[in-house]
C-alpha positions in Angstrom: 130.8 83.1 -145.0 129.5 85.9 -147.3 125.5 85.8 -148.8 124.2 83.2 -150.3 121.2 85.1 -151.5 121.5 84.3 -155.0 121.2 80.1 -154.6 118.5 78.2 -156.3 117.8 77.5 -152.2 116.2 80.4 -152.4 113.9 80.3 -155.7 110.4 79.0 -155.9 109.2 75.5 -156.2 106.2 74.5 -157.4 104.5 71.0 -154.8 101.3 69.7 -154.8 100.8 68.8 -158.7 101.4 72.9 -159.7 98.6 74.1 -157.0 101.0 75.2 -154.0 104.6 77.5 -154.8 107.3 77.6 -151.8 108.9 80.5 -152.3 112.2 79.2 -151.2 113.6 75.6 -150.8 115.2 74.9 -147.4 112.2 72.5 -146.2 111.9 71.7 -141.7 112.7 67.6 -141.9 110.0 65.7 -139.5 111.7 65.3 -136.3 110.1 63.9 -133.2 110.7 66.0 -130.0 108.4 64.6 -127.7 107.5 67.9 -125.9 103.0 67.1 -126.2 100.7 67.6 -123.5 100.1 64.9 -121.5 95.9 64.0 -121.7 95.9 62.6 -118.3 98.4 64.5 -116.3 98.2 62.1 -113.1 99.8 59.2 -115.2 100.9 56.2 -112.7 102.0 52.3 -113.5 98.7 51.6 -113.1 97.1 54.0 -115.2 99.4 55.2 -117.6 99.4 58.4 -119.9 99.4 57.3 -123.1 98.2 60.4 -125.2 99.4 63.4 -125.9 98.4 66.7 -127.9 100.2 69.3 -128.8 100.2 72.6 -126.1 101.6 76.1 -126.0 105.1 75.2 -126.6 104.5 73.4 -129.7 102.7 76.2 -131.1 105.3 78.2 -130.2 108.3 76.1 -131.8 106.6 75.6 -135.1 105.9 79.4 -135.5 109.0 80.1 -134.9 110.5 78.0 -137.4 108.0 79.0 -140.1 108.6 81.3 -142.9 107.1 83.4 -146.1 106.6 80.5 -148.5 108.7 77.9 -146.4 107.4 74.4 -146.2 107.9 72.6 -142.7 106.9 68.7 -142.5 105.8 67.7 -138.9 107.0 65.7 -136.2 105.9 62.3 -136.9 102.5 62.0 -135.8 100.5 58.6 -134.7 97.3 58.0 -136.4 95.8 55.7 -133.5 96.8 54.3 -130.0 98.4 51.2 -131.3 100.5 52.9 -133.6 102.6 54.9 -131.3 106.5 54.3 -130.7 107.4 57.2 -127.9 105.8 59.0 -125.1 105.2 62.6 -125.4 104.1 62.5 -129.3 101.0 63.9 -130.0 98.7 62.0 -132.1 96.2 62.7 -134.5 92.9 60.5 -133.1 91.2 62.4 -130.4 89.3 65.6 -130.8 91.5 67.5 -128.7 94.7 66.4 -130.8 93.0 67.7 -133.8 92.2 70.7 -131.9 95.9 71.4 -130.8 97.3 70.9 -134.5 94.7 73.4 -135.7 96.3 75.9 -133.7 100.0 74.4 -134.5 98.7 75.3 -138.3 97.4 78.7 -137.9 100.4 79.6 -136.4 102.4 78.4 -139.3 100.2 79.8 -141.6 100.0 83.1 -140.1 103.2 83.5 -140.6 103.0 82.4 -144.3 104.1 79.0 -144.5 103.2 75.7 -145.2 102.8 72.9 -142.9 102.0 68.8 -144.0 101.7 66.3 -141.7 103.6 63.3 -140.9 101.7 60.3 -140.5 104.2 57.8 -138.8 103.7 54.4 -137.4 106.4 53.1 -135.0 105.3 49.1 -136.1 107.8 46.7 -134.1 109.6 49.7 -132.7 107.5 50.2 -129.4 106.5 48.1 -126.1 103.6 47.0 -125.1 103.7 49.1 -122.0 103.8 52.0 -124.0 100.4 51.8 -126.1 98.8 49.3 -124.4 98.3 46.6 -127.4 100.7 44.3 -128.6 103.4 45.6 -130.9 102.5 44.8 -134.8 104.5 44.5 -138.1 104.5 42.6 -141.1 105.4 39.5 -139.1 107.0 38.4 -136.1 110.0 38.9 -136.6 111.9 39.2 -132.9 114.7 41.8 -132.7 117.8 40.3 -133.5 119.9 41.9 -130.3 118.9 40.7 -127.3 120.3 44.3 -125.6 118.8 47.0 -127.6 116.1 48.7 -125.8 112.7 50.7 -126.1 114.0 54.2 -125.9 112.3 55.2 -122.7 111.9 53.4 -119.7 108.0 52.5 -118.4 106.0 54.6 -116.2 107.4 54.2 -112.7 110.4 52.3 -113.9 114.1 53.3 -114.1 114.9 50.2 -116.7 114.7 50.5 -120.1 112.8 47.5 -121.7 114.6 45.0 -124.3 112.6 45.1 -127.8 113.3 41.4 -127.9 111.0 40.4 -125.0 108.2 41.7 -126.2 107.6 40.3 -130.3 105.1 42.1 -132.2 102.4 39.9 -133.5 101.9 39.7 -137.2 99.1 42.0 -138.7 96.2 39.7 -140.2 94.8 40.9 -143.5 91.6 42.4 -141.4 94.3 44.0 -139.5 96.0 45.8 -142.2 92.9 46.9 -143.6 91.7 48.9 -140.0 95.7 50.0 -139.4 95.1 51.3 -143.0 91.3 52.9 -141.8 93.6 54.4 -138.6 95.6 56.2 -141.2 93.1 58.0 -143.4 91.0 58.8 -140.1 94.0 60.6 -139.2 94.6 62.2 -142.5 90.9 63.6 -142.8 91.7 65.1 -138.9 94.7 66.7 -140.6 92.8 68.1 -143.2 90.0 69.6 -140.5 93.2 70.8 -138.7 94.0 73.0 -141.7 97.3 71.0 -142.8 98.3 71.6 -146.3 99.3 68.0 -147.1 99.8 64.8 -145.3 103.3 62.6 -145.8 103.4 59.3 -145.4 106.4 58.3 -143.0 107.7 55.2 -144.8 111.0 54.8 -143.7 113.5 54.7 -140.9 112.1 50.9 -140.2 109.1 51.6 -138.8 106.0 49.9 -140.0 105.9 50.5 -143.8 109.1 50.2 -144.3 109.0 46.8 -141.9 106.7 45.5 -144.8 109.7 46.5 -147.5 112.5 44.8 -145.5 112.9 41.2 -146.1 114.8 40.4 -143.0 111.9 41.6 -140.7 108.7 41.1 -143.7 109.1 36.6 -143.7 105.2 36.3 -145.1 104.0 33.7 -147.8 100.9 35.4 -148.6 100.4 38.6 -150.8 102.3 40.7 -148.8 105.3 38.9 -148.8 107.9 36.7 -150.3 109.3 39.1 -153.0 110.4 42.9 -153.7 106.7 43.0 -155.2 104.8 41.7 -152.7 106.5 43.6 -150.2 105.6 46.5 -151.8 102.1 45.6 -151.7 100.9 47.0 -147.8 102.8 50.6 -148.9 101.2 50.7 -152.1 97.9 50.0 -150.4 97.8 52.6 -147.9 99.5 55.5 -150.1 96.3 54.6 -152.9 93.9 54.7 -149.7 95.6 58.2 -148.2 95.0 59.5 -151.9 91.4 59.0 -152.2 91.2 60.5 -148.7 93.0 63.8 -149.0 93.8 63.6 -152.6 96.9 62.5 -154.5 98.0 66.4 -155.1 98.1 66.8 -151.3 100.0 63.2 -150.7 103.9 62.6 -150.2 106.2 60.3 -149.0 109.6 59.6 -147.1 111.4 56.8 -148.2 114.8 55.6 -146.7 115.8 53.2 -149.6 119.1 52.3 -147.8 118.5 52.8 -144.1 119.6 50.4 -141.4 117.5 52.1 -138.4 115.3 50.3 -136.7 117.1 47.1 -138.3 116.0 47.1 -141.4 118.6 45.4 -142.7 116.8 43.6 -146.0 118.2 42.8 -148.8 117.1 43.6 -152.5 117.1 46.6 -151.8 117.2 48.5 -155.5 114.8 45.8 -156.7 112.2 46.3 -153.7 112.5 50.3 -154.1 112.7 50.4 -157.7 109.3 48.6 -158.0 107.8 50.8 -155.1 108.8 53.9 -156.7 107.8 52.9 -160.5 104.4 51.6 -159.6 103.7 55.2 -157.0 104.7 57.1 -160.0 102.0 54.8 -162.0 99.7 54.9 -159.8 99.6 58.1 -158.4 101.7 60.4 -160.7 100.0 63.2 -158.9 102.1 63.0 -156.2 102.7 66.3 -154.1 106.5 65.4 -153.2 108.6 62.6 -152.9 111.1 63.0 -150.0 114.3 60.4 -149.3 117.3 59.6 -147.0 120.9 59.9 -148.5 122.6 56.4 -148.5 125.4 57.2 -147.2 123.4 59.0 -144.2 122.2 57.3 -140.8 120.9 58.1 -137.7 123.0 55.6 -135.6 125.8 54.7 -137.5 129.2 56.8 -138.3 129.5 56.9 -142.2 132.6 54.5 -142.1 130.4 52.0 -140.7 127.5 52.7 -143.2 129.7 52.3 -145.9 130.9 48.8 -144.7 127.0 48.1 -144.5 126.5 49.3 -148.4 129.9 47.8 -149.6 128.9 44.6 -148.1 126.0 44.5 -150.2 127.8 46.2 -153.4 126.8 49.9 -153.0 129.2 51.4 -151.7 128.8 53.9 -154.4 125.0 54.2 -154.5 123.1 57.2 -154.4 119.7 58.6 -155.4 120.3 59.2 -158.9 117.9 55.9 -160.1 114.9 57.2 -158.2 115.0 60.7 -159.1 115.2 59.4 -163.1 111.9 57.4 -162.2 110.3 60.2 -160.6 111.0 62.4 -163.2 108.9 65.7 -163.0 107.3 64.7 -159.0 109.8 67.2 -156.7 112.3 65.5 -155.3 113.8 66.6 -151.7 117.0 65.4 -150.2 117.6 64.8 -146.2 120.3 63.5 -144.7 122.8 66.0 -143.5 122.6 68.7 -145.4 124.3 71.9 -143.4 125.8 75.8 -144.2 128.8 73.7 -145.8 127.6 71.2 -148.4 124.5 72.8 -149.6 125.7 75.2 -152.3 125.1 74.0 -155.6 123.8 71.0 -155.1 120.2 72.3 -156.3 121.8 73.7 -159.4 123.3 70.5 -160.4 119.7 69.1 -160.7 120.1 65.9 -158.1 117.3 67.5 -156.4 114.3 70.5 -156.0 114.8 70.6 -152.6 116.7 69.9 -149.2 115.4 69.1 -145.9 117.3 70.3 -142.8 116.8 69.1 -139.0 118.8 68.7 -136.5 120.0 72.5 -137.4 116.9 73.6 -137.2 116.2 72.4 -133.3 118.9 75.1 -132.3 118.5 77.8 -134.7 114.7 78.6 -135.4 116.0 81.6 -138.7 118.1 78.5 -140.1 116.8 79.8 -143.4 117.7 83.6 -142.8 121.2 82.0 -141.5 121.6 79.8 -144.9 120.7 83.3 -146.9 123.0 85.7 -145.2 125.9 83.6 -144.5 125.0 83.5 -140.6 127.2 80.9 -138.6 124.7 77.9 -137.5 124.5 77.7 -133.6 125.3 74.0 -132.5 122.7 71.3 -131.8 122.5 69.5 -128.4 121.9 66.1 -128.7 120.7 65.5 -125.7 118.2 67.4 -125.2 116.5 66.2 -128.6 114.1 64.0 -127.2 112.1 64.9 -124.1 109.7 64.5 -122.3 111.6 66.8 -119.9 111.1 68.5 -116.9 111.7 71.8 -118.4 110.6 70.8 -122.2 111.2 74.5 -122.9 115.2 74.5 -122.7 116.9 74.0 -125.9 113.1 73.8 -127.9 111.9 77.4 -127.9 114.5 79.0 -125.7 117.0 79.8 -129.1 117.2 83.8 -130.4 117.5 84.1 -133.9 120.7 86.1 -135.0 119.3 89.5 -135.2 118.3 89.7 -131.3 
């Protein structure tokens, strides 16, 4: 493939309102691989686990992945009990959880990288049985198919659970303001934990992004009823997260045109547009802003995408409306991005950065690979998310090109 040593990938970028420099671009996406420690290892149908921290192998994948100057983002992480959509994700809401990301840090850090945490709240997109409380979201909105089904199936059982018979019960006002409390509580653990930033997950339909998309958001009061009011729960928390840890240490992940989950709203440029004008208002400060390509999706092929955005006129979207409103804030890209497309896309100035995942799961010197022209080993799907038997195989079992 020949070296590619000479790509803007591979200059600095200033983050973090001119405080932090990556000395190269190729960012770790936020990928959940449900590989934690189990707190209480003895976990039954009548006393299920339902916390997790991160262990040894954690550690151990995250340092192998970091760089000089590289910049990973975390696996999503859950800032309470309630807020959790998978087993074997470790929060951030219990001593020991803090405890295990401290050492997920140092580990990073020792190796001279970066490392901000996800803050992610699954919303609608969990089961009772999983965390124990009733699922939440903007309202309660049931899942349109009656067949699709809470990714794993409940302690002792073999079934996987329809979404649809369990609702999520709309947050009250009071309720928004403690899910809101749950969120800086865990973004002051991630700043005792060492992290250099905390990102706000707010896409992929999970609970901000529930609040954004008017197909699951049906409120009448402030938070709902138009692109601006809808905006209203996001823009909350991210001013809340910045007084907590500090708008130069903030970021967010927006998917602006993402079906997952089901967020299939519509007014969508008017609902984003708004979002992202009144963050770069509020909170111009901003350490990153990180989004979805349009086109990209985690379920769908693109042909079906595109009959998604052509049904509602954007077929030909892409992200050139936010990056003019975010002007100077660095801008990252995910969404596909491989040792194919990525050559000079950065030069053309769409964006200051791309995010890479599901290349990274199988090959932990991706960003050695992208500089010397190094053939990607293949992902395997299915071993993506555990928990496992053997959560070690295809998670820290990959050699890196030189051995």
């Amino acid at each position: 493939m020949g070296s590619h040593q000479e790509s803007k990938l591979f200059e600095p970028l200033t983050i973090g309102n001119g405080k932090l420099t990556l000395k190269h671009r190729v960012v770790h996406a936020p990928m959940t691989r449900n590989r934690g420690v189990p707190a209480n290892s003895t976990s039954t149908p009548e006393n299920p686990n339902r916390i997790w921290y991160p262990g040894d192998l954690i550690v151990e994948y995250y340092k192998q992945r970091a760089t000089d100057g590289g910049l990973i983002i975390s696996e999503g992480i859950p800032p309470s009990l309630e807020s959790n959509g998978m087993p074997g994700v470790p929060g951030l809401f219990t001593p020991e959880q803090t405890a295990g990301w401290k050492r997920v840090v140092d580990a990073v850090h020792e190796k001279g990288g970066y490392i901000y945490a996800q803050l992610w709240h699954a919303g609608r997109a969990t089961i009772p049985q999983m965390t124990g409380f009733p699922a939440v979201s903007a309202s309660a909105t049931v899942w349109d198919s009656p067949t699709e089904c809470y990714s794993h199936p409940p302690v002792g059982a073999t079934a996987q659970v329809p979404y649809s018979e369990h609702p999520p019960i709309e947050l009250s006002v009071e309720h928004i303001k403690r899910t809101i409390e749950d969120y800086c509580n865990a973004a002051k653990a991630a700043m005792e934990a060492g992290f250099d930033g905390v990102e706000l997950h707010g896409g992929n339909g999970y609970l901000p992004e529930q609040f954004l998309s008017s197909n699951v958001n049906k409120r009448t009061d402030e938070y709902g009823g138009s692109p601006e009011k809808r905006c209203r729960f996001v823009l909350e928390l991210m001013e809340a997260l910045s007084k907590t840890v500090g708008a130069d240490k903030l970021a967010i992940r927006l998917s602006p045109f993402g079906l997952f989950n089901q967020a299939r709203g519509e007014q969508r440029v008017e609902t984003w547009s708004h979002l992202c004008k009144e963050l770069k208002r509020t909170l111009p400060e901003l350490s990153y802003v990180s989004f979805i390509e349009p086109r990209y999706e985690q379920i769908f092929s693109y042909e079906e995408k595109d009959r998604f955005l052509g049904s509602w006129g954007l077929l030909n979207v892409d992200l050139t409306l936010f990056r003019e409103i975010f002007g100077s804030t660095p801008f990252f890209s995910a969404g596909g991005w491989d040792n194919k497309n990525s050559w000079g896309v950065l030069e053309s100035g769409r964006y200051d950065a791309l995010l890479y995942g599901r290349y990274f799961t199988s090959n932990p010197d991706l960003v050695q690979r992208l500089r010397s022209g190094i053939e990607f080993v293949p992902y395997k799907r299915e071993r993506f998310y555990g928990p496992f038997e053997d959560n070690k195989l295809c998670y820290v079992d990959y050699p890196a090109a030189t051995q």
